[in-house]
N, C-alpha and C positions, 0 to 999 in steps of 0.2 A: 193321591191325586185330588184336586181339588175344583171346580166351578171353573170355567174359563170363560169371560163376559156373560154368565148367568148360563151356559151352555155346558152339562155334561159329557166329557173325555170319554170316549168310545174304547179307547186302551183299555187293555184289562177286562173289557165284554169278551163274555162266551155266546153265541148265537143264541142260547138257550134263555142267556138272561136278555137277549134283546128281542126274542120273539114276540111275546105279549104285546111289546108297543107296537112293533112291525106291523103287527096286525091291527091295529088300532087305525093305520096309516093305511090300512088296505093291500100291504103286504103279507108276504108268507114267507114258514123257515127255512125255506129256500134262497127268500131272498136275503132273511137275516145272516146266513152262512155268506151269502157272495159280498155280501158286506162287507164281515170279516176279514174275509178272502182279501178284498182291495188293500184293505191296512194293513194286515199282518204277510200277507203273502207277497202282493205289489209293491207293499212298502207307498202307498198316495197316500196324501196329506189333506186332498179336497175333495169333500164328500162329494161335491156337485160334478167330478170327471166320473163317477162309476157307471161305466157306459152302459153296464147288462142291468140296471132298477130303471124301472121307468121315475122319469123325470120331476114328474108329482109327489112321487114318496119322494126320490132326495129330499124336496126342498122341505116338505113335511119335517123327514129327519132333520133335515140345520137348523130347524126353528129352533132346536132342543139341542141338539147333538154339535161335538167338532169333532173331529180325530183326537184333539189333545195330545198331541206330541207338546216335549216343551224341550229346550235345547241343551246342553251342558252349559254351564255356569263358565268353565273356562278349561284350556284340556293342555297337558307337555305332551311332546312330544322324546323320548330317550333317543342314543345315541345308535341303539341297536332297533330303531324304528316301532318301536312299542309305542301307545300311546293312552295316557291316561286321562281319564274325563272324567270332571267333578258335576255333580248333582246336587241342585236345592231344590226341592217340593214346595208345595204350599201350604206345609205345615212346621217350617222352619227345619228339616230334618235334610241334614248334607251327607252326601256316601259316593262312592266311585265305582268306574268300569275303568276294564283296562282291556286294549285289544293290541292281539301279538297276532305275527304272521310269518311262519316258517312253511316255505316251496306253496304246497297247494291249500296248507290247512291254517285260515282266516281263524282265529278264537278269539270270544270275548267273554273276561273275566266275569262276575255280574255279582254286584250286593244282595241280600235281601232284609237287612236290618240297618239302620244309621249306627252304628256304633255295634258292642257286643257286650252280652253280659258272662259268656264266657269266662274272663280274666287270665285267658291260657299266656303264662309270663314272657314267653318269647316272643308276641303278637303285639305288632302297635298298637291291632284296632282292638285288643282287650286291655289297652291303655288307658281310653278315653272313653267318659262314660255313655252309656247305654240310651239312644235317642228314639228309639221305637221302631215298629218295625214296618217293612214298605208295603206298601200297597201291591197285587199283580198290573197295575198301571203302570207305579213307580219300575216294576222290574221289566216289565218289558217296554217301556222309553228308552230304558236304558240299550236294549237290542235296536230299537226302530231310529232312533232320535242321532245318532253318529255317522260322520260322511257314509263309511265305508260300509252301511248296514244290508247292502242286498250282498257282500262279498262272503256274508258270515257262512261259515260251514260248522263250527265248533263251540260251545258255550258250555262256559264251566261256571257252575254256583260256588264260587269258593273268594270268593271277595270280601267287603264287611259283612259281619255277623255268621248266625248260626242259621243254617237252610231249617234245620227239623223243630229249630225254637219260634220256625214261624212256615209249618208244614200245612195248612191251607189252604195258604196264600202260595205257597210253593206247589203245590199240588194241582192247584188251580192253573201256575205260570208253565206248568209241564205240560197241561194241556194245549194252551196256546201255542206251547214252539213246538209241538207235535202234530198236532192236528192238520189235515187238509187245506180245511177254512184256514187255519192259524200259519205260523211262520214253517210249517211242514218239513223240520228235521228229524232226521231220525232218532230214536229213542237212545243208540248206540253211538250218536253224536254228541250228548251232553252225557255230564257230571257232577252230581250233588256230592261236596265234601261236607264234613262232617266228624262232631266230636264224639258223636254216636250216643245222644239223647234215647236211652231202652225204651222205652214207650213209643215215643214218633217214628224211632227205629222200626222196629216190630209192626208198626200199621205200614211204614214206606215199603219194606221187606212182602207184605202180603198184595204187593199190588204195588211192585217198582216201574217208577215212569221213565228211569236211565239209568246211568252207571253210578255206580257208587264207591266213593273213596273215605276211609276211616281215618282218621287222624291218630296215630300211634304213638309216635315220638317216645317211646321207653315201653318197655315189656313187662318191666318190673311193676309191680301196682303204688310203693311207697314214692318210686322217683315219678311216675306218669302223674301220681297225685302232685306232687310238687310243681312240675311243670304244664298240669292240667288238674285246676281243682275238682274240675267234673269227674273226674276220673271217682272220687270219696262216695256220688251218688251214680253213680253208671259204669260201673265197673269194665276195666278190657275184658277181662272172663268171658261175663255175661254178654256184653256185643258178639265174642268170638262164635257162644253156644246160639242163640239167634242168628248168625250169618250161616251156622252150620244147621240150621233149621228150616232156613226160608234159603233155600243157596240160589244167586243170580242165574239166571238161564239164559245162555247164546243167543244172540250177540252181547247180550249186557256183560259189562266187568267189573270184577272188585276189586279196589287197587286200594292198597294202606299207605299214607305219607307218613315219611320219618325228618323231621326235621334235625338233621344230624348238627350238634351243638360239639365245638372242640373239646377236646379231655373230659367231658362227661357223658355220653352217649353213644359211641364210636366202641365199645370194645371186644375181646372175643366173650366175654360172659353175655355182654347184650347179642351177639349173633346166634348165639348159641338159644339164648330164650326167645328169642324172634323166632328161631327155628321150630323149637318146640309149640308155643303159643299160635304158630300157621299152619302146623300138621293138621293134613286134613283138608283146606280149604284151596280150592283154584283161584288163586289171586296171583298178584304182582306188587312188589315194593317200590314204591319212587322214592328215593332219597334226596332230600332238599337242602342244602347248604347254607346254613342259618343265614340270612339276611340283615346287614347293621342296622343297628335305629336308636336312636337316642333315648325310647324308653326302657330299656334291658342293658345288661350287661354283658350279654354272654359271651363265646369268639367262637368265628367261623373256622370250620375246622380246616385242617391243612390239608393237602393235593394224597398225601400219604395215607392220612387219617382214611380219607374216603375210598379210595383206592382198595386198602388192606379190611377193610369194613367190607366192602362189596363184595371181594374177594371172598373172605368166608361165607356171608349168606349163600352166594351163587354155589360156593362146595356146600353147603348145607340144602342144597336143593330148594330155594328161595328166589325165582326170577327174581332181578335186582336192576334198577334202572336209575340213571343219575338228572335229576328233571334240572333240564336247564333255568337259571334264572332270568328273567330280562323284565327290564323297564328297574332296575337299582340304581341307576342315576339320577329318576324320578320318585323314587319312593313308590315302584309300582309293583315291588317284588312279591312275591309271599309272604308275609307279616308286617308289612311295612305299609299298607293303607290305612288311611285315618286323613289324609288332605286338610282341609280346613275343617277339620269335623271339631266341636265344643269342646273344652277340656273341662 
């Protein structure tokens, strides 16, 4: 985030860090919370409607302060009513949101890095290179700043980049859409994914702010390396022996994505060591249906493929779930974000 007409974006404030000036203004963290409360909660845009501060502070605060929302750059809508919206900052750094809506549950995708240094092969956005990472401003615009934003019930971190390679600023943004003052969802309503960085793991695991989903896509450690270079310094093992260390506690859940690729990643040896490699742990598998994109090669597997896949986890006693894709008409699928992002 950056300066808007010499006036500092309130986005991304925790009452805590706005107290000090509050006070300066003759306020108190009382009223720094209801502050909050307006933006993140009400969803207002102008400080001068917050009818419970007295009148004095506002104007106090606008001398210095705006909301700082800024707007998407430009947004597709898909055939299947997904809708994707690109982001530019004012630090030259582009990245997207994408919001889907099936019966009652509103979700919206969210970045937390312009690009990824990941490089996981099947992924657009570890195509293009690595642009830094966002701001808690940046990520939560991306919540406040879109028509449909008082509808949201569901928000998933699995957009551009890696949540735990920029676990701060993430740490920080979980506070906000949890919080009272903030956009007050519940903890069991969002989803940090993740290629499971052991360290940022291990601190998120001692003090989880939502659910959590591992990125698998192979059991094996020689092929997850191939198709996950992280995999060489952060081992599946090692995530497994930590998630079975620090285990999620009700309501939270731990769900592993498999991005099922045709003739390589589908077979009974792989369900079989899926099997083994989950002994132990209460989670759920979503299987993901590789997504096209012109930086990969790979193929989407067949109707059969997944089918006979699923089949055996679920007899191996592996809840097993098929996650629908939507917004591929856009490029708003699972691995397919990167927009106009810099090549």
């Amino acid at each position: 985030m950056e300066k808007q007409n010499n006036k500092v974006p309130l986005i991304g404030f925790t009452p805590q860090e706005l107290c000090s000036t509050m006070q300066e203004y003759g306020g108190t963290s009382f009223q720094a919370e209801s502050l909050m409360r307006w933006i993140y909660r009400k969803r207002e845009k102008d400080i001068s409607t917050f009818s419970d501060i007295p009148k004095a502070i506002l104007q106090s605060v606008e001398q210095s302060y705006t909301v700082g929302l800024y707007p998407p750059k430009e947004s597709k809508r898909s055939d299947d009513g997904s809708v994707k919206y690109l982001f530019a900052n004012g630090q030259n750094q582009v990245f997207e949101a994408v919001a889907m809506s099936s019966g009652n549950r509103h979700t919206l995708c969210l970045s937390t890095q312009s690009g990824c240094r990941m490089g996981c092969r099947f992924c657009r956005t570890g195509s293009i290179r690595f642009n830094g990472n966002l701001s808690a401003g940046d990520i939560i615009n991306q919540v406040l700043s879109i028509p449909d934003s008082k509808r949201l019930n569901r928000i998933v971190l699995m957009g551009m980049g890696e949540p735990l390679d920029n676990l701060k600023v993430v740490n920080k943004t979980l506070e906000i859409l949890t919080a009272d003052w903030g956009c007050a969802l519940g903890k069991s309503n969002i989803t940090i994914s993740t290629v499971g960085l052991l360290s940022e793991l291990e601190a998120f695991l001692k003090s989880p702010g939502c659910n959590l989903a591992i990125s698998l896509h192979s059991p094996f450690p020689d092929e997850r390396a191939m198709l996950m270079p992280v995999e060489r310094t952060n081992p599946i093992l090692e995530i497994i022996k930590l998630l079975k260390h620090y285990p999620l506690k009700k309501p939270l859940r731990l769900t592993f994505e498999y991005v099922a690729l045709g003739s390589l990643n589908l077979s009974k040896n792989h369900a079989r060591a899926i099997a083994t490699l989950l002994s132990g742990l209460s989670c759920h598998l979503n299987i993901i249906p590789w997504n096209r994109h012109n930086a990969a090669t790979f193929q989407s597997p067949t109707s059969d493929e997944l089918t006979n896949f699923m089949e055996l986890l679920n007899d191996a006693g592996i809840p097993t779930n098929l996650r629908k894709s939507m917004g591929g008409d856009i490029d708003a699928a699972c691995g397919q974000m990167a927009g106009n992002a810099p090549h």
